[in-house]
N, C-alpha and C positions, 0 to 999 in steps of 0.2 A: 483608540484603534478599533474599540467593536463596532462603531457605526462606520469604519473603511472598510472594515471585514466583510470580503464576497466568499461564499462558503456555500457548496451544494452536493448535496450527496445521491449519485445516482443511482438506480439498480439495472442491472444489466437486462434486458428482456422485459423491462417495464416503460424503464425513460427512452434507452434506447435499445437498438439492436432488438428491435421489437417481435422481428420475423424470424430472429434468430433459435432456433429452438435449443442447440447448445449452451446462448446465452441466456437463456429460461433455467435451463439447470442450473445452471453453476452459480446463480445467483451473484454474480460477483460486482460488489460495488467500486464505484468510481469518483471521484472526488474533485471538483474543481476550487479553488482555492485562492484568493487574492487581492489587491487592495482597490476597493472601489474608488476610489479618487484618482488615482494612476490609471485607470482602465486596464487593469493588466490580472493574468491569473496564471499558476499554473496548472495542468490535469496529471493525477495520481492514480499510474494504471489503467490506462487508457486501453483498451481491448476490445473485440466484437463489431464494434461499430465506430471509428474514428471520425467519418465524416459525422457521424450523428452528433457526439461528442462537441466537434467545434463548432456547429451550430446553435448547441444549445448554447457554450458559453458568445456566440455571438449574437444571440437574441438577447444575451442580458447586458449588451454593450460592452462586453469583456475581449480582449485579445489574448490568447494564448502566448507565453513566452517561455517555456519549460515542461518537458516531462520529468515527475518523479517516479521513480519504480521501487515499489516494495521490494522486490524480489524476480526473480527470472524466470518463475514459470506461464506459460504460456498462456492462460487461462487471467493474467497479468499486463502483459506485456505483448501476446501476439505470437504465433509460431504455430507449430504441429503439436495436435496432442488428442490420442485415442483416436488418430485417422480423420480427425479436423483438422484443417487449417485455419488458424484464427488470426484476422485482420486485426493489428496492433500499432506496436511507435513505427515500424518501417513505414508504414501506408500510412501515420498520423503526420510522418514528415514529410513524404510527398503534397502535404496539402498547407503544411508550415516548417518553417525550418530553423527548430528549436534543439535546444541543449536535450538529452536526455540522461538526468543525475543518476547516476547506483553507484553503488558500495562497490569498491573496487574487489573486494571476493566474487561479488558475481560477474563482473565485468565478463568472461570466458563462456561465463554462460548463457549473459545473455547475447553475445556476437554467434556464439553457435545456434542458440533460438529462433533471433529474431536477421543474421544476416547482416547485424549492424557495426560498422569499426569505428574507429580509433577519435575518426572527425566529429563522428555526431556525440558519443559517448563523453559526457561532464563525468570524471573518476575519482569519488572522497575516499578517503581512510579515516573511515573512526566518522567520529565527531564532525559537524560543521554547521553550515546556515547559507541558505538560498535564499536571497532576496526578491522580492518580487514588489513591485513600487516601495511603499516603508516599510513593508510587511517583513520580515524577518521569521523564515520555516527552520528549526532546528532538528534536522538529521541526526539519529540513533540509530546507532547501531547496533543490532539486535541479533548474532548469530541462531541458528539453530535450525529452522523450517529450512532455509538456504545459509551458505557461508556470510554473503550479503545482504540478507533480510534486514530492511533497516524500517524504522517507524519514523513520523513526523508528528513536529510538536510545537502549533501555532495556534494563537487565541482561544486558549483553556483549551484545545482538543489535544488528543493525540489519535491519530492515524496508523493503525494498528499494521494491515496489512494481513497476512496469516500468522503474523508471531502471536497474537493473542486475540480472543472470541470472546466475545459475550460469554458463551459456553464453550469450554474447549479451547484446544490452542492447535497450530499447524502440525502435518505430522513430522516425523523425523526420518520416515522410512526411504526417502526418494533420494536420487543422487544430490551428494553435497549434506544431507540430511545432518544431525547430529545432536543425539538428546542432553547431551550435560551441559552444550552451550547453548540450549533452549531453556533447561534449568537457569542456567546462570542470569541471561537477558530478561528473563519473567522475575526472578527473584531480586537478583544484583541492578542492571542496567537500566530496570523500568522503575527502581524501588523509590527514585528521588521524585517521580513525578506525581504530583499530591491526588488525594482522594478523590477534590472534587472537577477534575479534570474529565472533561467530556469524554469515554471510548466509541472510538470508530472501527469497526474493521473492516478485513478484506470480501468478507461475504456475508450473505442473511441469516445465518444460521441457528437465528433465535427468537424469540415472538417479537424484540422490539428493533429496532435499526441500531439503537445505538443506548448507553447508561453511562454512570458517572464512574469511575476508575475503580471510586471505593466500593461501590457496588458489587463490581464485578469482582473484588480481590475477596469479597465476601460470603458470594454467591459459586464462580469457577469450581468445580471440582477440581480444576489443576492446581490451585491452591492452597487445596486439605492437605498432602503431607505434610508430614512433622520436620523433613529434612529432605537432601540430595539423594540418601540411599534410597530412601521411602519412594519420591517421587523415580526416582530410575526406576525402581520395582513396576512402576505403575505403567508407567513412560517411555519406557527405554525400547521400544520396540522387544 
């Protein structure tokens, strides 16, 4: 599967959304993803710049067949945020007319975000697997940053999203937020996925783009406490 594997990681205000100066901030990366023999992928997070987005996976002979979304907030997915409006999956589906996968906890939020119901929205609970040619993406479910925050977990990567950073991890303070099921997800839900599994996250917020799992379990200061109390102490808003 590693030489079907299409895999590319983009930065918002570099690859694309170039003009964009909000997408210069936020840094937020983007993800396309899928099996090169199939010609098919899908994009993770798509934000900023949708038309850019499927040009680039159409310069690499790729078709778009699904969006996955971390999570709901708009800097993600597309919507109002700090007096932008940010071009997202609404306007990425004006231009293809694909599934768009989330965690059924955010489902509410992100039809109030982005505008979008019931037809375009793919709705998991928990667990599952989105196929895309033979490629098989495993969906986790990762409360905490959002109800919905879920990671992906395809060809040694995992696809963090804001549940977990290089350094740091998403915060808990915003609506839907909730630091014990951040605990749980970081300690419990991400603990089966081995060391040397590539980390991807939702933004640059580190010198490198990306490190290996065990690196980071190493490294994170959200991983020095001793326990649940410790890190609430630390964490808990």
């Amino acid at each position: 599967m590693d030489e079907r594997l299409y895999f590319r990681q983009l930065l918002s205000g570099t690859d694309f959304g170039v003009d964009d100066e909000l997408a210069r901030q936020m840094r937020n990366f983007v993800y396309l993803i899928g099996d090169r023999h199939a010609g098919e992928a899908v994009v993770v997070d798509p934000a900023y710049d949708p038309q850019g987005i499927v040009d680039l996976c159409a310069a690499d002979g790729m078709r778009l067949t699904g969006i996955l979304a971390t999570h709901y907030h708009p800097d993600h997915v597309g919507g109002n945020m700090m007096g932008f409006s940010i071009p997202g999956v609404a306007e990425l589906l004006e231009i293809v007319d694909v599934p768009v996968h989330v965690q059924a906890d955010d489902v509410p939020y992100v039809s109030a975000t982005t505008g979008l119901g019931t037809p375009e929205i793919a709705v998991h609970h928990g667990a599952g697997v989105v196929e895309v040619g033979e490629l098989g993406i495993e969906l986790i479910h990762t409360p905490g940053h959002t109800p919905g925050s879920q990671c992906f977990l395809a060809g040694g990567r995992l696809l963090s999203g804001d549940t977990l950073f290089l350094e740091g991890c998403g915060r808990t303070d915003l609506p839907g937020g909730d630091p014990v099921a951040l605990y749980d997800s970081l300690t419990q839900r991400l603990a089966r996925i081995a060391d040397d599994t590539v980390l991807f996250p939702g933004h640059s917020y580190a010198a490198d783009p990306y490190a290996e799992l065990g690196e980071t379990r190493r490294t994170n200061y959200v991983f020095a406490p001793s326990g649940a109390a410790q890190w609430l102490a630390m964490f808990g808003n």
